[in-house]
LOVOKOL-967290 format. One record per residue (C-alpha): residue in one letter; x, y, z. Coordinates in steps of 0.05 Angstrom, whole numbers, plus 5000, padded with zeros to 4 digits. Layout:
% LOVOKOL-967290
+------+------+-------+------+
: resn : east : north :   up :
+------+------+-------+------+
:    A :    X :     Y :    Z :
...
+------+------+-------+------+
***
This chain:
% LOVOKOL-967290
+------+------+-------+------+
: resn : east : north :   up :
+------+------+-------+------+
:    X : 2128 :  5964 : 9138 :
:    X : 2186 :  5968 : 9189 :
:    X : 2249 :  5994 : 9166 :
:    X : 2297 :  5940 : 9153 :
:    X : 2356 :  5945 : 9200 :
:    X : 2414 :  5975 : 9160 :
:    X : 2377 :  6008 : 9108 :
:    X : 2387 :  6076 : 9093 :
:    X : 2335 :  6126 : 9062 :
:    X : 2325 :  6152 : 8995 :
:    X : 2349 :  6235 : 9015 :
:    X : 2402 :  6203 : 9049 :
:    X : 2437 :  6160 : 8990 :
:    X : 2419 :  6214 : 8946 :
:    X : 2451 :  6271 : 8993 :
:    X : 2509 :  6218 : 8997 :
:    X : 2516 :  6222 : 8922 :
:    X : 2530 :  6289 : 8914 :
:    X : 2597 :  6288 : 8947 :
:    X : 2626 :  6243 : 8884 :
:    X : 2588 :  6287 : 8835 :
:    X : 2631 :  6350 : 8863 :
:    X : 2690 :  6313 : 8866 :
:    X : 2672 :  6289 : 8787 :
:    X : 2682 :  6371 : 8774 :
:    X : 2760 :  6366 : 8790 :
:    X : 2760 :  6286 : 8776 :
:    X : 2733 :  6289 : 8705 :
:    X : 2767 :  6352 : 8683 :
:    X : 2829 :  6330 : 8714 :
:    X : 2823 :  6263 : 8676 :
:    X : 2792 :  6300 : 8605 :
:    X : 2826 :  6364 : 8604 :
:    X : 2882 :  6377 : 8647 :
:    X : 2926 :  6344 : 8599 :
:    X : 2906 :  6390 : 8546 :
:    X : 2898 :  6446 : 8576 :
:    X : 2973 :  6460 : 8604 :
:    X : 2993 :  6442 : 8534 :
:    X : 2946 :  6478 : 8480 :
:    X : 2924 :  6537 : 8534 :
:    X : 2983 :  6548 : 8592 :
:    X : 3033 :  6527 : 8540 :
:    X : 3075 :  6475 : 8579 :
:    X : 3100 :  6421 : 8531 :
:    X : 3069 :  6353 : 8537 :
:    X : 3136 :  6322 : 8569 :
:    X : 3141 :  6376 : 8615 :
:    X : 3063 :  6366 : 8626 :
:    X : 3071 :  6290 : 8630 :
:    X : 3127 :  6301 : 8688 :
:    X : 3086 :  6368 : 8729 :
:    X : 3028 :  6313 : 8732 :
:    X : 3067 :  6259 : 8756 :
:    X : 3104 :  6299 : 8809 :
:    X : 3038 :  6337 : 8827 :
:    X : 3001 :  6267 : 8836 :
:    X : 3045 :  6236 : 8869 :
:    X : 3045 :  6283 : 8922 :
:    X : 2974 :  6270 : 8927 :
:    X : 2984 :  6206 : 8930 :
:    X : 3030 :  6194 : 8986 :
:    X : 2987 :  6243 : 9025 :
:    X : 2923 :  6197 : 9030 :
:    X : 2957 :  6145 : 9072 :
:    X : 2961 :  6214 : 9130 :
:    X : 2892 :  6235 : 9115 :
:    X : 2863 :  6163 : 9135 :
:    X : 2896 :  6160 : 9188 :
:    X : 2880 :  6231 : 9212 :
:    X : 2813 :  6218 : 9196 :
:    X : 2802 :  6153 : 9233 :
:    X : 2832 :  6196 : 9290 :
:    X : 2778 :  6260 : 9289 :
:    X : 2724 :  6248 : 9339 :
:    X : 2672 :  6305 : 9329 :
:    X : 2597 :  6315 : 9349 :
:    X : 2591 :  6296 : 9272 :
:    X : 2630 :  6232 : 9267 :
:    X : 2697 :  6224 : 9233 :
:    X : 2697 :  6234 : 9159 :
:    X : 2630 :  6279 : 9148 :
:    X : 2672 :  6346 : 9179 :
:    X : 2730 :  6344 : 9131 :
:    X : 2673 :  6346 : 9069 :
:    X : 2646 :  6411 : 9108 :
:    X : 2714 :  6434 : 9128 :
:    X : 2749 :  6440 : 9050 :
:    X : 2686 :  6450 : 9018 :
:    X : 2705 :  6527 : 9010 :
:    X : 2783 :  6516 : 9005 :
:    X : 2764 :  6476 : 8949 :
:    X : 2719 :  6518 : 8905 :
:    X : 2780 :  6583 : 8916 :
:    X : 2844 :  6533 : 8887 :
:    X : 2799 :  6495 : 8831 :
:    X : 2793 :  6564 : 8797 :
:    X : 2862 :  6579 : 8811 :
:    X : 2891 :  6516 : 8778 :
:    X : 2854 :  6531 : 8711 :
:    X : 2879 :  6604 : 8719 :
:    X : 2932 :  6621 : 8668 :
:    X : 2978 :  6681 : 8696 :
:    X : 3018 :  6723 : 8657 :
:    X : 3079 :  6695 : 8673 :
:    X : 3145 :  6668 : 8627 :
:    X : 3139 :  6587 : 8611 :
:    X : 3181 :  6574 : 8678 :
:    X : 3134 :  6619 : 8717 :
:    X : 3070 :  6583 : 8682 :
:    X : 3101 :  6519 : 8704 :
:    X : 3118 :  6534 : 8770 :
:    X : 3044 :  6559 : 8774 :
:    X : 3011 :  6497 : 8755 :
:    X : 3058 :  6446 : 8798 :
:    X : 3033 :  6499 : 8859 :
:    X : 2958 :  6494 : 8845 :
:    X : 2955 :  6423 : 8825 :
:    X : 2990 :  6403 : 8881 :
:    X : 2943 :  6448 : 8924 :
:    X : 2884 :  6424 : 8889 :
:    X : 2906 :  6347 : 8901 :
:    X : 2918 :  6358 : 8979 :
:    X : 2844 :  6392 : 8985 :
:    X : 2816 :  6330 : 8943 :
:    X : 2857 :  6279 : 8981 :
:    X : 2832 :  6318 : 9044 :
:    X : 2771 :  6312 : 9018 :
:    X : 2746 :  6256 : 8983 :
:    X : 2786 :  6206 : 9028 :
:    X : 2746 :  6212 : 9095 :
:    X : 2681 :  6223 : 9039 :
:    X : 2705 :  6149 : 9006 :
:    X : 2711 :  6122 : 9080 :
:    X : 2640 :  6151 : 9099 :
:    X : 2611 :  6092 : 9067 :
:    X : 2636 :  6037 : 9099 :
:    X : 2607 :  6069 : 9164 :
:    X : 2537 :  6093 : 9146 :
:    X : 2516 :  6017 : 9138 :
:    X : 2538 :  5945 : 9157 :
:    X : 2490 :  5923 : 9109 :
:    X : 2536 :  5903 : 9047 :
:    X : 2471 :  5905 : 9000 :
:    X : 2456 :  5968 : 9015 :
:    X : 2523 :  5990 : 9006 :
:    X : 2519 :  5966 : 8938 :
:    X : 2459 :  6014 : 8925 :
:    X : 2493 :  6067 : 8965 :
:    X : 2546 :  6054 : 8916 :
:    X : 2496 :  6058 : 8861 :
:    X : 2470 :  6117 : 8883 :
:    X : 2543 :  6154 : 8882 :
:    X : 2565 :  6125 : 8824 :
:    X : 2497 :  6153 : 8782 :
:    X : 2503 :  6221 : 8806 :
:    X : 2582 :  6211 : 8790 :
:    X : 2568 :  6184 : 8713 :
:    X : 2514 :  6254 : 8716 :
:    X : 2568 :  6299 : 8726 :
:    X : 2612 :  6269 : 8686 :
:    X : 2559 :  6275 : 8630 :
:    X : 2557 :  6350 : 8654 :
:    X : 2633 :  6358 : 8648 :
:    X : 2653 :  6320 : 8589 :
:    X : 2592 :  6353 : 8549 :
:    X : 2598 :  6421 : 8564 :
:    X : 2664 :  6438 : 8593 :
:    X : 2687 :  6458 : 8519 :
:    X : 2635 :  6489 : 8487 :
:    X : 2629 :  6531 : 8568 :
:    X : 2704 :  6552 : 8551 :
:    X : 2689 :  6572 : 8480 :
:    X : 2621 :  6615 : 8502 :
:    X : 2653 :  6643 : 8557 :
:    X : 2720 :  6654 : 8523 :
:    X : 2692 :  6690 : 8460 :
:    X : 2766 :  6683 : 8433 :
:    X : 2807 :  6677 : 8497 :
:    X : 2810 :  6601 : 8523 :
:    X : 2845 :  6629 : 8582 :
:    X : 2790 :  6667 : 8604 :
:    X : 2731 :  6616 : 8581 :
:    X : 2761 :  6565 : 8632 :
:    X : 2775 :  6607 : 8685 :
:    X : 2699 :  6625 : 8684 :
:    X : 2681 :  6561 : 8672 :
:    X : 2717 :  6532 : 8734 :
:    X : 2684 :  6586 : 8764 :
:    X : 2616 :  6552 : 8752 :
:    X : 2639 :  6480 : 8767 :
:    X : 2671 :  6510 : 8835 :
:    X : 2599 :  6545 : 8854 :
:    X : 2565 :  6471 : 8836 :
:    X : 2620 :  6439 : 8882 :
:    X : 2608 :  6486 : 8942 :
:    X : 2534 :  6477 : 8941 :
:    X : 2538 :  6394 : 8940 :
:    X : 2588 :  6383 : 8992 :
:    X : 2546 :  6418 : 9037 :
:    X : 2489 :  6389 : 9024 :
:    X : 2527 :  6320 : 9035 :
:    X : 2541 :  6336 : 9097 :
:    X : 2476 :  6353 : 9122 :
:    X : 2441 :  6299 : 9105 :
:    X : 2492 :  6236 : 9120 :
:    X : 2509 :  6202 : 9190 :
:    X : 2551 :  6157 : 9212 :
:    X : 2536 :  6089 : 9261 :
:    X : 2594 :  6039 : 9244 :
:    X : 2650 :  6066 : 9297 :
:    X : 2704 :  6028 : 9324 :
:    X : 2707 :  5987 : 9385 :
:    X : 2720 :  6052 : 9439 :
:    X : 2767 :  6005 : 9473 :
:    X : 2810 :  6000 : 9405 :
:    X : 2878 :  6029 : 9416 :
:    X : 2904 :  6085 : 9376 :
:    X : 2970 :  6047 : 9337 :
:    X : 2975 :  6074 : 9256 :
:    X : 3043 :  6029 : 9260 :
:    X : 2998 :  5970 : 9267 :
:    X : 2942 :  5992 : 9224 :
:    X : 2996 :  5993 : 9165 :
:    X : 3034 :  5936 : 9179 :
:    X : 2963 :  5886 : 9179 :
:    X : 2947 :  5915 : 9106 :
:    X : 3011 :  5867 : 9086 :
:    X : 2979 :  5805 : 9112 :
:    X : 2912 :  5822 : 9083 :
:    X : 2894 :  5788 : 9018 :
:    X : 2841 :  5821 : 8989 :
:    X : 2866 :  5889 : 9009 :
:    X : 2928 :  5872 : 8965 :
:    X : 2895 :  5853 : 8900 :
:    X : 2848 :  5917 : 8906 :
:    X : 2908 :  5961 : 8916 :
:    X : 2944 :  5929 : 8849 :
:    X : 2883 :  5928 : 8813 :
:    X : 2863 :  6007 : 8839 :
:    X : 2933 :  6026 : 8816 :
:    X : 2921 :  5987 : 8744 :
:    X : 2857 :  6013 : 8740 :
:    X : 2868 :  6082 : 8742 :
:    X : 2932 :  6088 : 8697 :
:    X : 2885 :  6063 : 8639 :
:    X : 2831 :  6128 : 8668 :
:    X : 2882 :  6175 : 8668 :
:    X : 2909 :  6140 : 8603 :
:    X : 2856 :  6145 : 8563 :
:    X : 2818 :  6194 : 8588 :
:    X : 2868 :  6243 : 8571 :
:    X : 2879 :  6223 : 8507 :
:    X : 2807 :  6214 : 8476 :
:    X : 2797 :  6297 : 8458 :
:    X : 2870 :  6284 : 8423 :
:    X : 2836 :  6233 : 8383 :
:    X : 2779 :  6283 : 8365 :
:    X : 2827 :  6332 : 8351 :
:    X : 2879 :  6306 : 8316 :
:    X : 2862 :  6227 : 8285 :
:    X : 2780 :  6237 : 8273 :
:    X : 2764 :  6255 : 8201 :
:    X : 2731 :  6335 : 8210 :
:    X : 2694 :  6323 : 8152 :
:    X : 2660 :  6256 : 8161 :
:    X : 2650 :  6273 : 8238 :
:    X : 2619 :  6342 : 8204 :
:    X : 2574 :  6300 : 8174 :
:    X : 2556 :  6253 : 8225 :
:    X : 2540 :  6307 : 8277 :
:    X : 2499 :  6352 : 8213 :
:    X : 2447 :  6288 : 8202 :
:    X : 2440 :  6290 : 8281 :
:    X : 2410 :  6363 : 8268 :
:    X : 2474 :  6400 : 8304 :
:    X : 2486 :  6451 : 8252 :
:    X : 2412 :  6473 : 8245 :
:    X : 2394 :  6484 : 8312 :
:    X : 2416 :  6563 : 8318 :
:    X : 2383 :  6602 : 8375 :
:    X : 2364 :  6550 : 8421 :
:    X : 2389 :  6520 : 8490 :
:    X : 2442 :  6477 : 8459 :
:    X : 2467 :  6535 : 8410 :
:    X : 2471 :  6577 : 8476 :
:    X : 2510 :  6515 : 8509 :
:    X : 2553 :  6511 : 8440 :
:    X : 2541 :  6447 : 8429 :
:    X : 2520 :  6470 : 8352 :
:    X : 2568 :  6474 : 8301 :
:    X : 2586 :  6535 : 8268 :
:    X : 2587 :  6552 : 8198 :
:    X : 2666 :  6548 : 8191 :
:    X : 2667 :  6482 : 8232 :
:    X : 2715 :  6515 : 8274 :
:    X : 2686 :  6473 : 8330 :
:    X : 2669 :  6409 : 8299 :
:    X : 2724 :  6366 : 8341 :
:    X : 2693 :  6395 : 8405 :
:    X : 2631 :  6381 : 8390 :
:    X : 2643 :  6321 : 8370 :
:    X : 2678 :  6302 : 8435 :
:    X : 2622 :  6327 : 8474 :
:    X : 2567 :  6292 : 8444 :
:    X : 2607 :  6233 : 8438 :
:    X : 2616 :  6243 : 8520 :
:    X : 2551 :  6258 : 8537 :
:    X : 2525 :  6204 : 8494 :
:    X : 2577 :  6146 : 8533 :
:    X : 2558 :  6176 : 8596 :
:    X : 2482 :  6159 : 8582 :
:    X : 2499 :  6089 : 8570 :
:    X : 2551 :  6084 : 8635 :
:    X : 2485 :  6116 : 8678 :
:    X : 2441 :  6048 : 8651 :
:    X : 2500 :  6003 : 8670 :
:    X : 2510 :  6030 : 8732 :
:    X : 2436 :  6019 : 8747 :
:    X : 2436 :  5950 : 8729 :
:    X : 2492 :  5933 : 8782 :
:    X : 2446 :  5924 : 8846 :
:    X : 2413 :  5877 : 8808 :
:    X : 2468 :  5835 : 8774 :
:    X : 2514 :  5832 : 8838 :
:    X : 2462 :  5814 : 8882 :
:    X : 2441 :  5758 : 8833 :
:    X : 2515 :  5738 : 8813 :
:    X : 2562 :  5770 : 8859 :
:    X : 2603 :  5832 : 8858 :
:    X : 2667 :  5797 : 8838 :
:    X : 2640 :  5752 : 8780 :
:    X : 2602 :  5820 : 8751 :
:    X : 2663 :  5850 : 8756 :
:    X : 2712 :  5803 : 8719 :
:    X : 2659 :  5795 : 8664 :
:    X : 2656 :  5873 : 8654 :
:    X : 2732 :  5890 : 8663 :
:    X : 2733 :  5831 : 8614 :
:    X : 2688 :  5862 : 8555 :
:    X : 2711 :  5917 : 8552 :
:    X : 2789 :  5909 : 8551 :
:    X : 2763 :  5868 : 8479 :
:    X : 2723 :  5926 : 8461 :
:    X : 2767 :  5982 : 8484 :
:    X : 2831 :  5944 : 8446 :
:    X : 2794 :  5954 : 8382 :
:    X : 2792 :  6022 : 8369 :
:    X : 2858 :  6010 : 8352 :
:    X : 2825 :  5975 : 8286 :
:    X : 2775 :  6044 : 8272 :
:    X : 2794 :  6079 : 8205 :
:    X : 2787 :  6161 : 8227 :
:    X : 2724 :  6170 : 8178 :
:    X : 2691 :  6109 : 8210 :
:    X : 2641 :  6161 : 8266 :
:    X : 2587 :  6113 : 8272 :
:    X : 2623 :  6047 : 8287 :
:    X : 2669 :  6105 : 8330 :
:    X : 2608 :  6115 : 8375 :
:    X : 2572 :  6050 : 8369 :
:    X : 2645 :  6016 : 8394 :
:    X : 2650 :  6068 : 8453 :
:    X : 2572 :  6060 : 8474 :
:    X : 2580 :  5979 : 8481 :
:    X : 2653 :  5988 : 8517 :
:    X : 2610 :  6036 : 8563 :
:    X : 2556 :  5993 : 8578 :
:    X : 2603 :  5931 : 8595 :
:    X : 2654 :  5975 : 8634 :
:    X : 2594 :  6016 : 8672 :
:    X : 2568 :  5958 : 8722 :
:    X : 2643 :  5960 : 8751 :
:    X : 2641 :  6022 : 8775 :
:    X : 2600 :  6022 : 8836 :
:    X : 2624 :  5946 : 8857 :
:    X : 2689 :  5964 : 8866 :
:    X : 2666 :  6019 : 8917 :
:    X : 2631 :  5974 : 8953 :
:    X : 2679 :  5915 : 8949 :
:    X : 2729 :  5971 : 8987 :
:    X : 2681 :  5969 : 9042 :
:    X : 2675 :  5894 : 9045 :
:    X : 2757 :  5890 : 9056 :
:    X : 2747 :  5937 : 9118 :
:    X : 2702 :  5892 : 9146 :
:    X : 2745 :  5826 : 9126 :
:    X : 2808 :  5870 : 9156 :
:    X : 2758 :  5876 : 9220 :
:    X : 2736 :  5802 : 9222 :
:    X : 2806 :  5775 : 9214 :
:    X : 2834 :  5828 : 9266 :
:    X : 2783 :  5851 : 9311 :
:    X : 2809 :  5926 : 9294 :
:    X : 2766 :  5968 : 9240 :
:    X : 2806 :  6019 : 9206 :
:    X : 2765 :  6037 : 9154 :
:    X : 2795 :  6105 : 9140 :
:    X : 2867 :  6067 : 9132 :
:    X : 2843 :  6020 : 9088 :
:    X : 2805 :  6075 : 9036 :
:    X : 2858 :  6125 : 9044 :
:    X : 2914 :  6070 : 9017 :
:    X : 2864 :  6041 : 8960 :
:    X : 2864 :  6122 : 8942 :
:    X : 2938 :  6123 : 8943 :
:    X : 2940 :  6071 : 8898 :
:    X : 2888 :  6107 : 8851 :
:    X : 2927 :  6172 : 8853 :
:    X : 2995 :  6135 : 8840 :
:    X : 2952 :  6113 : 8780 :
:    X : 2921 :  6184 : 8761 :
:    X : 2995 :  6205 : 8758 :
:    X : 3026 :  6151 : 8728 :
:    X : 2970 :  6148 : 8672 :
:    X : 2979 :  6221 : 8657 :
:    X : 3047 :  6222 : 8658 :
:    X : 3052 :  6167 : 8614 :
:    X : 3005 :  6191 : 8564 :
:    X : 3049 :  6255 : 8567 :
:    X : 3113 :  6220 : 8550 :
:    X : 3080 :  6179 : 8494 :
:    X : 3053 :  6233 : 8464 :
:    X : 3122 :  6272 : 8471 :
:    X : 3155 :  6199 : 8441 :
:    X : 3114 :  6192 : 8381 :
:    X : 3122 :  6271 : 8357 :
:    X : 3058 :  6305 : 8384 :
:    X : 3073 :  6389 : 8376 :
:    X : 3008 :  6426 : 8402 :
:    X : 2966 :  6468 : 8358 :
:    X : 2988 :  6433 : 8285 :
:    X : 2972 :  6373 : 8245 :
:    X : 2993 :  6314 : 8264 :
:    X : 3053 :  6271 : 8229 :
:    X : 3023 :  6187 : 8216 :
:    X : 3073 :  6166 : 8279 :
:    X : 3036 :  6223 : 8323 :
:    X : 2967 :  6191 : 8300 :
:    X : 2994 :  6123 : 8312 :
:    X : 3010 :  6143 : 8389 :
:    X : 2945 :  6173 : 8394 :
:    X : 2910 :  6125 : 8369 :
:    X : 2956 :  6063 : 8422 :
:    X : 2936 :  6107 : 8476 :
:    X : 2870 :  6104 : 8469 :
:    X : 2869 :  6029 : 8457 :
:    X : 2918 :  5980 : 8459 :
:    X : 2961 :  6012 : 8519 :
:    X : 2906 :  6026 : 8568 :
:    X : 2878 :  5959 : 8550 :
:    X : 2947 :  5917 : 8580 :
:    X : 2932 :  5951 : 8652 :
:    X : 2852 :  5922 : 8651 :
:    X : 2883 :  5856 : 8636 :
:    X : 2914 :  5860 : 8704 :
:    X : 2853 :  5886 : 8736 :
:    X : 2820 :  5815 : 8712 :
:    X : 2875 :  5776 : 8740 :
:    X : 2868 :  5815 : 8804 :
:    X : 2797 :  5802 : 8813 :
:    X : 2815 :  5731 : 8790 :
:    X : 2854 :  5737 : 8858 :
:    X : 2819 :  5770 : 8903 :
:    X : 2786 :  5727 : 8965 :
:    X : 2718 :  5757 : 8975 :
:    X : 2662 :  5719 : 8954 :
:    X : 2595 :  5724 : 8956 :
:    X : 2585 :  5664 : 9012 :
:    X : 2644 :  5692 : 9049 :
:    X : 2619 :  5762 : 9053 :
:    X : 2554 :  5744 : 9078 :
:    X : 2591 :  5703 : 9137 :
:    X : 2634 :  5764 : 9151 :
:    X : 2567 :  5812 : 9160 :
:    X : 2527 :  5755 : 9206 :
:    X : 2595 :  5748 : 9248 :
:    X : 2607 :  5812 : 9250 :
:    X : 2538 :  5843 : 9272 :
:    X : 2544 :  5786 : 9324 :
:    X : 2612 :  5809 : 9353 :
:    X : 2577 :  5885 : 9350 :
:    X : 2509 :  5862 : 9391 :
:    X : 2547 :  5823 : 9436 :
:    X : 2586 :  5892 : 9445 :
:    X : 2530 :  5934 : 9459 :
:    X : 2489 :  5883 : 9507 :
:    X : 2502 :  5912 : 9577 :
:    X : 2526 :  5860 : 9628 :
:    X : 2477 :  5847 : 9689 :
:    X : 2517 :  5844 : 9748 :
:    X : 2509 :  5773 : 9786 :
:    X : 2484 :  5788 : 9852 :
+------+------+-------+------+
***
């Protein structure tokens, strides 16, 4: 059977993938960890964190807006966004061992040190995975199979995530015997060596066929200044930046709630009738995910199975989103989802801290509402380049990603700095039990505080212009305007 014009292969979408699973090795320890780790291991406190990650991110931020439009100005033999995934692929793997480094400096020196590497790290992922984000708006015009392409990412993204949220810790603790500084150094090590390896392979096995009209004329004045008249571009930036505050809000918060709030006795238990604690000697004891006889490492443990377990359920609902988008639409799946599991998410606040299974149960049905989201708003990124291009005649696809990424960085740092000050507001001191009004914050910040920024994702959604019908008259009008583009014209003699 003919290939169907459009359509992309199977190495190809899987190759693709691996670009988001290496950026999951800085994304999900950034979003998991970081937090924690300049607090309990670099011994920053968590307003001083909160504030380092705002500035840090920030920075990051406002420097996607000049990687778009540098990238949608690089004209290689390779295209425009595949070179920078080959050209930081090494940078990257040196400064994401450096930011997890802890030197033996005084706490201004320690500081100083992470603002330097975070920043660092944040320009090389902005440098990055912006050009990698816009690579998939110009693979394919076909907005179905940017869906699955989406898919595809978004899978191997969920993997790695499963991979970092289940065995960062007990990685740090084998590694560390003892010394957390030196079990995540070495661990980062790792990650950094898994990073390498995909973005390479990315690159090799991607091209690119969407380019701009050759006759287009370089203006990033103009570029900007549409984005302002351009509906759906607005309600995916506010929803992007909404979005990602509740990420970097709860996602930094949830190994506090292991830590601190869950009962170590009852989660003991729980994780002891799942066979953890009699499973000595085998692959899992060797990737310390078994508990030890002094449950010295029952919160980790806990937080890693409870990870990997929620990261299982996300892969399922990411799976099902070809289907349920191309049945129902992207936006419809996606206001349902964002929906659920605000309600489900909001609950937790309700969970007493010996209640593990309804704990798990809770975050596995959040997961599997939530997960179906994930890819769609990828793809829905594409489909306001192309709207931007049908409205305008001018495709800046690398504008339009790199300012939906600025709006998802101003949300990492906003969502970890706030996390940072509400900790720091309710009484959190690291390394200690935790007063009731600590517990109480991180208990809101795992619940009822992320949950008021997904309430504006739904009314952004609720907003945004893109239908289903409309889409599918962009891609027919637009692969007209492209043919028409291409046809030579005959001369008349």
């Amino acid at each position: 059977m003919a290939k169907r014009a459009g359509s992309l292969s199977f190495a190809e979408k899987a190759g693709y993938s691996l670009g988001d699973a290496a950026a999951n090795f800085v994304f999900m320890t950034m979003i998991l960890f970081q937090l924690n780790f300049y607090t309990d291991t670099l011994g920053i406190t968590a307003a001083a964190a909160g504030t380092m990650l705002l500035v840090g991110r920030l920075w990051d931020a406002f420097f996607d807006p000049m990687m778009g439009v540098l990238a949608d100005r690089t004209n290689t033999r390779w295209g425009k966004f595949r070179p920078w995934i080959l050209w930081t692929a090494i940078p990257w793997g040196i400064v994401m061992v450096a930011a997890y480094t802890t030197p033996g400096f005084g706490t201004t020196g320690r500081l100083v040190w992470a603002c330097l590497t975070n920043i660092l790290l944040m320009t090389l992922y902005s440098a990055n995975n912006t050009p990698y984000s816009a690579l998939s708006g110009v693979m394919t015009g076909d907005s179905n199979e940017r869906t699955t392409l989406s898919s595809y990412r978004f899978v191997s993204a969920m993997l790695a995530q499963l991979i970092v949220g289940g065995f960062t810790l007990p990685l740090v603790a084998k590694f560390g015997a003892g010394d957390n500084a030196r079990g995540w150094q070495m661990t980062m090590a790792l990650w950094a060596v898994v990073c390498v390896a995909c973005f390479v392979i990315t690159f090799a096995t991607t091209r690119e066929r969407i380019a701009p009209d050759p006759e287009q004329v370089s203006a990033p004045r103009q570029d900007f200044r549409a984005l302002a008249n351009n509906g759906p571009w607005i309600a995916m930036f506010v929803l992007t930046l909404s979005h990602f505050i509740f990420v970097a809000m709860r996602g930094g918060t949830t190994y506090y709630y292991f830590q601190y709030y869950v009962d170590k006795d009852a989660l003991y238990a729980f994780l002891q009738s799942h066979g953890l604690a009699t499973l000595s000697g085998g692959l899992l004891d060797k990737l310390g995910l078994v508990l030890k006889p002094d449950r010295s490492n029952v919160a980790s443990v806990g937080f890693s199975v409870f990870n990997i377990s929620q990261q299982l359920v996300t892969v399922v609902g990411v799976v099902c989103s070809t289907f349920l988008a191309a049945r129902y639409g992207k936006k419809a799946v996606a206001i349902v989802g964002f929906s659920l599991a605000t309600i489900f998410m909001a609950a937790f606040i309700l969970l007493p801290a010996d209640a593990i299974g309804a704990t798990f149960v809770l975050e596995w049905v959040r997961a599997l509402c939530y997960a179906p989201t994930i890819p769609l708003i990828w793809a829905m990124f594409a489909d306001v380049a192309d709207y931007a291009e049908w409205k305008t005649g001018r495709r800046t696809t690398g504008v339009i990603f790199a300012t939906i990424l600025f709006g998802l960085k101003t949300g990492l740092s906003l969502g970890g700095a706030i996390a940072g000050w509400l900790l720091s507001a309710h009484g959190y001191q690291a390394n200690v039990a935790q007063t009731p009004q600590a517990q109480l914050g991180i208990r809101m910040t795992v619940s009822l505080y992320p949950a008021i920024f997904l309430v504006i994702v739904v009314v952004c959604l609720a907003k945004y212009q893109i239908t289903r019908l409309l889409n599918i008259r962009i891609q027919d009008e637009l692969s007209a305007r492209r043919q028409l583009a291409a046809t030579p014209i005959t001369a008349i003699p």
